[in-house]
C-alpha positions as CSV (number, residue, x, y, z in Angstrom):
1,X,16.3,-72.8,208.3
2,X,15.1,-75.5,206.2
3,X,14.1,-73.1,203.3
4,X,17.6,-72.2,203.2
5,X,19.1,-75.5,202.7
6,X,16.3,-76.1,200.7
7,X,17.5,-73.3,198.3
8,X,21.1,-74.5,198.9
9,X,20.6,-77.9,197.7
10,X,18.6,-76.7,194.6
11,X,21.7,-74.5,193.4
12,X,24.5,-76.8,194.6
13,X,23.6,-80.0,193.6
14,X,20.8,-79.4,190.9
15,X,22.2,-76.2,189.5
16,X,19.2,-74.3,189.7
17,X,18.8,-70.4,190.7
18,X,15.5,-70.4,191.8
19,X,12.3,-72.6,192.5
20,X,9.6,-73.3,189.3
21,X,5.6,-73.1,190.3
22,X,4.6,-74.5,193.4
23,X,8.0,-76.6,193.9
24,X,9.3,-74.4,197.4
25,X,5.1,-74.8,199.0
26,X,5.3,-78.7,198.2
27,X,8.9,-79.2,199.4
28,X,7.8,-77.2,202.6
29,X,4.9,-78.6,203.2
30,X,6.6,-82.2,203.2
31,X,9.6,-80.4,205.4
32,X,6.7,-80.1,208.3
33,X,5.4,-83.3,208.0
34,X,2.2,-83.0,205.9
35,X,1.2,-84.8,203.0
36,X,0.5,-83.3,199.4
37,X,-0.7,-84.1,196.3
38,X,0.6,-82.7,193.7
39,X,-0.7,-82.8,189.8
40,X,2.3,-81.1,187.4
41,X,2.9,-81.8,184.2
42,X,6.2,-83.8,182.7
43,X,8.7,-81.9,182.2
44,X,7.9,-79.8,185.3
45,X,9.7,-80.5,188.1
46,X,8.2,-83.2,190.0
47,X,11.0,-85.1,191.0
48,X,12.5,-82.0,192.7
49,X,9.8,-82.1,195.0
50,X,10.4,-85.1,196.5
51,X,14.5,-85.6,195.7
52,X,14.9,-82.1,198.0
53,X,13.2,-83.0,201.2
54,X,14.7,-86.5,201.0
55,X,18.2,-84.6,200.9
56,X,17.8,-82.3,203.6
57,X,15.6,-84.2,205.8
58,X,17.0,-86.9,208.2
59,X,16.1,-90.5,206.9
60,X,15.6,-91.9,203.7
61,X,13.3,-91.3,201.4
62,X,11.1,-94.2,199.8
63,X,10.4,-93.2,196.1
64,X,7.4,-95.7,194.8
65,X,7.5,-96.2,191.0
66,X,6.1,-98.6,188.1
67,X,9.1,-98.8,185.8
68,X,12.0,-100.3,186.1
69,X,14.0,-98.3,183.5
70,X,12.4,-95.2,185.5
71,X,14.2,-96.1,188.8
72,X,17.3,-97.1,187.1
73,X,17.7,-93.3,185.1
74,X,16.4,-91.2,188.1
75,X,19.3,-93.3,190.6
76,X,22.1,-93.0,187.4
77,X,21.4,-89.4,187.2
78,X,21.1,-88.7,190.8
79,X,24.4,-90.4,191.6
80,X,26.2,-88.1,189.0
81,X,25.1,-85.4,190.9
82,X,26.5,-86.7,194.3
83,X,23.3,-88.1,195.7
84,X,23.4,-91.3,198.1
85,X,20.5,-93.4,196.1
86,X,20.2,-96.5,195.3
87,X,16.8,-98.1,193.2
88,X,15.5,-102.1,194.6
89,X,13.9,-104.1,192.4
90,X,13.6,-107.4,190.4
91,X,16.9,-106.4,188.2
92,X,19.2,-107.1,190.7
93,X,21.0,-109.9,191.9
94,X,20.9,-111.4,195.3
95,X,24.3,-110.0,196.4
96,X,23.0,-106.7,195.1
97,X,19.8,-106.6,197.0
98,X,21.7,-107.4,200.1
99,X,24.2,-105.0,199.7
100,X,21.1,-102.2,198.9
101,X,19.6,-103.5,202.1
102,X,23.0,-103.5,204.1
103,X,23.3,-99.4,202.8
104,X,19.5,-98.7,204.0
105,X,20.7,-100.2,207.4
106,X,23.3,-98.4,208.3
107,X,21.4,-95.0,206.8
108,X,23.5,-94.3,204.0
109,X,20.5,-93.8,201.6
110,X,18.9,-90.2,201.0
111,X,16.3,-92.0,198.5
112,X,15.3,-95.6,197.8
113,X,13.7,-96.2,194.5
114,X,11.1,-99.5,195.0
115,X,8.6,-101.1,193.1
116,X,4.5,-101.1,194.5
117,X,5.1,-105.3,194.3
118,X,8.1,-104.9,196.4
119,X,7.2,-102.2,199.0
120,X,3.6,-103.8,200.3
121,X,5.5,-107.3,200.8
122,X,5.5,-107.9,204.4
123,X,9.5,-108.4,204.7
124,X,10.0,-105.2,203.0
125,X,7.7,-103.3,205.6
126,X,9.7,-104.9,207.9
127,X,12.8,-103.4,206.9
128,X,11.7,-99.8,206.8
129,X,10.3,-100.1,210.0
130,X,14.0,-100.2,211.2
131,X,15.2,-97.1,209.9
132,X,14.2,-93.6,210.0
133,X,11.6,-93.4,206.9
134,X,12.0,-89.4,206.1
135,X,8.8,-89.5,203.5
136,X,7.0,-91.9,200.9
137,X,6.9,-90.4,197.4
138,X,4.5,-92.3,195.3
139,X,5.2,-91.7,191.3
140,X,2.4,-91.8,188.7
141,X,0.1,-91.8,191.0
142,X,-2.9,-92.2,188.7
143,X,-1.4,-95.6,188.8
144,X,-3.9,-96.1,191.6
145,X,-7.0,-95.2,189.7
146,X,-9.0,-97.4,187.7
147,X,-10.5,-94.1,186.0
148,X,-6.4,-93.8,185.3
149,X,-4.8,-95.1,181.5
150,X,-2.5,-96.8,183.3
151,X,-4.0,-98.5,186.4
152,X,-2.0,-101.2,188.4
153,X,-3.7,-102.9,190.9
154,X,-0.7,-103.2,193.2
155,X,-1.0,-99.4,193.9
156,X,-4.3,-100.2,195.3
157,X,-2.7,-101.7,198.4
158,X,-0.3,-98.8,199.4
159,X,-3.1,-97.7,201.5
160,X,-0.9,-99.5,204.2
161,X,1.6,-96.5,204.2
162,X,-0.7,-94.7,206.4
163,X,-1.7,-97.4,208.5
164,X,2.0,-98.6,209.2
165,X,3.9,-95.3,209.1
166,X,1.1,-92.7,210.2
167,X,3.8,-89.8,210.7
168,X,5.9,-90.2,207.8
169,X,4.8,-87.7,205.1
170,X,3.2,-88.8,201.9
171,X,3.2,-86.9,198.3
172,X,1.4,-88.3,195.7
173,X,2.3,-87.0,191.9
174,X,1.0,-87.5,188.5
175,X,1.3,-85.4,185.3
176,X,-1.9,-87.3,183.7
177,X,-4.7,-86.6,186.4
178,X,-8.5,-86.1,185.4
179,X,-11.2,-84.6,187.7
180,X,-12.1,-88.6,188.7
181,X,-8.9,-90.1,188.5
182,X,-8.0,-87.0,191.0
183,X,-10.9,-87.8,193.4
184,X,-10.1,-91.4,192.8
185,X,-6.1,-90.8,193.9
186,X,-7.1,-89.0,196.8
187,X,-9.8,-91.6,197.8
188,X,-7.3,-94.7,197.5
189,X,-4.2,-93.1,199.3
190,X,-6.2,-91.4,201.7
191,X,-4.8,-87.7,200.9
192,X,-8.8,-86.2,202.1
193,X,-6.2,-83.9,204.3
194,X,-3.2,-83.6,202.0
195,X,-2.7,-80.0,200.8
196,X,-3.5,-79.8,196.6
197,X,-1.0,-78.3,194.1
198,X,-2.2,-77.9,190.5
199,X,0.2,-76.7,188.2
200,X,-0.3,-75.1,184.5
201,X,0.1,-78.0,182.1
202,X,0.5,-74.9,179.1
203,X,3.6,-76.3,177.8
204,X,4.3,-73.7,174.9
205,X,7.9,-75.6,174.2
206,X,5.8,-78.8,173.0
207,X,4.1,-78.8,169.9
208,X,2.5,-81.3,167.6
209,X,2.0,-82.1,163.9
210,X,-0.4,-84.6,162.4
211,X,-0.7,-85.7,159.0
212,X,-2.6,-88.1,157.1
213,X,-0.5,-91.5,156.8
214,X,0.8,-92.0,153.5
215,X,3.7,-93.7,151.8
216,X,4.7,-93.6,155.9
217,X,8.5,-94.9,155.7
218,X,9.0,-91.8,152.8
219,X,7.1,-89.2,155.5
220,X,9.3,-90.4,158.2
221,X,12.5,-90.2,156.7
222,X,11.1,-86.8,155.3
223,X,10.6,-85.9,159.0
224,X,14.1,-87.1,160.0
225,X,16.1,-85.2,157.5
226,X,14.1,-81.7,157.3
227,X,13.5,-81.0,161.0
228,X,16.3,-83.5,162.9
229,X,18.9,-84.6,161.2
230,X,21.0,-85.1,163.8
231,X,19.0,-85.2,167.0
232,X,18.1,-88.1,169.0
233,X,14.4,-89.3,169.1
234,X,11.6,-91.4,169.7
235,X,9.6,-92.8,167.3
236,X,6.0,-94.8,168.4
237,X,5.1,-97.6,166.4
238,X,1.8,-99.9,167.2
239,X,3.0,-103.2,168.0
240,X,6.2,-105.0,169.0
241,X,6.9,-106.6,165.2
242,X,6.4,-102.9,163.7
243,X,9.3,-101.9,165.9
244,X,11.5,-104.4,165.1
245,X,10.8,-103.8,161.6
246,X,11.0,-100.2,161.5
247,X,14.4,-100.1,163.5
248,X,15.6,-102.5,161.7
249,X,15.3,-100.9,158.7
250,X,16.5,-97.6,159.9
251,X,19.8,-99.1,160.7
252,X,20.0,-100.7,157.2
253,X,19.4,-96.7,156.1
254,X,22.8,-95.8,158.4
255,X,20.4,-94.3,161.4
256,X,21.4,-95.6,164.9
257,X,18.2,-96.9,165.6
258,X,17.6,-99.1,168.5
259,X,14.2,-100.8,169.8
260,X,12.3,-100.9,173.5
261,X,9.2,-103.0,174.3
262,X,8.0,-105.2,176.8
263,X,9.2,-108.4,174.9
264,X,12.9,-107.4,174.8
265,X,15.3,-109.0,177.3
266,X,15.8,-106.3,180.9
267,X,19.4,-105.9,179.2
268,X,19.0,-105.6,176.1
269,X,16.1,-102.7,177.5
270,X,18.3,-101.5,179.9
271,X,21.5,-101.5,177.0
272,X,19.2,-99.5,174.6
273,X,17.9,-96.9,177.3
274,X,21.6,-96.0,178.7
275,X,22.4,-95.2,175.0
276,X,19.9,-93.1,174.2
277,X,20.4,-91.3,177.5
278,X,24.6,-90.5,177.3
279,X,25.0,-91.1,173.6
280,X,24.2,-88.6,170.9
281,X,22.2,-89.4,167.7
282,X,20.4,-92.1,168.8
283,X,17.0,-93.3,167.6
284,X,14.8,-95.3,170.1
285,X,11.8,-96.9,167.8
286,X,8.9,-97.9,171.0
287,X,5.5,-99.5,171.4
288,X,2.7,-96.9,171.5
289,X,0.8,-96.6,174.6
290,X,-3.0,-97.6,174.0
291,X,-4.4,-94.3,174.5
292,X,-2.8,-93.3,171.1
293,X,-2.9,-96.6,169.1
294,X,-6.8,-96.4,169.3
295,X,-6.2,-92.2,168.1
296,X,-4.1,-93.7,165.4
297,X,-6.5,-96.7,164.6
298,X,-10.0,-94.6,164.4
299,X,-8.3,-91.5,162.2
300,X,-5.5,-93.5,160.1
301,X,-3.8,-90.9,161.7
302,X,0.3,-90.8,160.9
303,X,1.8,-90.5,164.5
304,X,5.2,-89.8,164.7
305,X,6.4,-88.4,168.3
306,X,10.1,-87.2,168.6
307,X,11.1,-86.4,172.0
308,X,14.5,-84.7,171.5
309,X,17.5,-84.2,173.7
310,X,18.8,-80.2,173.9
């Protein structure tokens, strides 16, 4: 029965015909009450796994995430589709965390995006231990590895999911695991008995092009004008200033270029994300991750990344 709302839900509400991969085992296998770890590339399906089993399941579902702007674009988007989500974090208000807490309550919530910061504090345990809890999906998981790029040591401490909610289902999920940041996942979270899903991360709709940096403002707007002229885009710069600098001058070119780092205010952030997700054209100019500024550094490498909207 549960596989056939299961299939309902993916075609009513998500407007798909038919599950990708391993997305129908993992959403089973968290419809029964077991955990799962699951390692699938961006792009995917990941959130699927999770967002399904929170819908049809009774309780809400508690979605564990790093980013801000992550929570805030998964809740916007599930909304529009007629989802009861809501995300709780640092952005809002005090009038808005009460009403998010009012909503989780009185059950109104299928999914409940949190911060790591906010979910191990002992009021917020508190709170979910009031209300049906129907799993715990924790996002970039290699968050919890120190092997990981991205390591946070708050993830370290969501160990207490087991201890404090021992049959609420866990799923774990990454798009950026190595063999020991795998082992490392599995060690912190304690997923020894989870079942493993390891999709294909072949991703023959993603290519890339290097060249040698040169004259670097000419090869971009070369770039812009041959292959996207009037796509939206992200373009990675190495530091804060060169991203201010760069969209500012793309704007003085007539490009609607905006700019996203860690030094900007949350609105401004949050201004400049909504438009590049429901506005066309739009060019978001972003601080490189470190993985590829020390590429870029050690080759003189000319790194331009367009992610594009189709």
């Amino acid at each position: 029965m549960t596989v056939v709302k299961s299939k309902e839900v993916l075609k009513n509400i998500f407007g798909y015909d038919s599950f990708r991969g391993h997305q129908q085992e993992i959403i089973e296998t968290l419809l029964d009450k077991k955990d799962a770890l699951v390692l699938m590339p961006t792009g995917g399906g990941k959130s699927l796994c999770y967002q399904i089993p929170a819908i049809v399941g009774h309780g809400t579902a508690i979605v564990i995430s790093p980013l801000i702007a992550l929570m805030q674009d998964q809740v916007q988007n599930l909304r529009q589709l007629g989802v009861k989500a809501e995300f709780y974090n640092s952005s809002l208000n005090k009038p808005q965390s009460e009403r998010v807490k009012k909503a989780l309550l009185r059950q109104e919530l299928d999914l409940l995006y949190v911060a790591p910061e906010r979910l191990v504090l002992d009021s917020f345990i508190s709170l979910l231990s009031q209300v049906p809890v129907s799993l715990f999906a924790i996002d970039e998981a290699h968050c919890v590895s120190q092997w990981g790029h991205d390591f946070r040591p708050e993830y370290l401490k969501l160990s207490i999911l087991k201890e404090r909610f021992p049959d609420v289902p866990r799923i774990a999920l990454t798009a950026t695991a190595d063999e020991p940041t795998k082992n490392d996942i599995i060690r912190q979270l304690g997923l020894e008995s989870a079942s493993k899903f390891v999709s294909s991360f072949d991703r023959p709709n993603i290519t890339y092009q290097v060249g040698l940096k040169k004259e670097y403002k000419k090869q971009l707007l070369e770039f812009i004008k041959n292959f996207h002229p009037n796509d939206s885009g992200i373009i990675y710069c190495l530091s804060r200033n060169k991203v201010e600098q760069i969209s500012s001058w793309l704007c003085e070119l007539g490009h609607d270029a905006v700019p996203y780092h860690a030094g900007l205010p949350a609105e401004e952030r949050h201004r400049n994300q909504n438009r590049f997700i429901n506005e066309e054209k739009v060019i978001v100019v972003q601080r490189l991750h470190l993985e590829w500024e020390l590429i870029s550094q050690m080759f003189d490498l000319l790194c331009i990344l367009i992610c594009l909207r189709v």
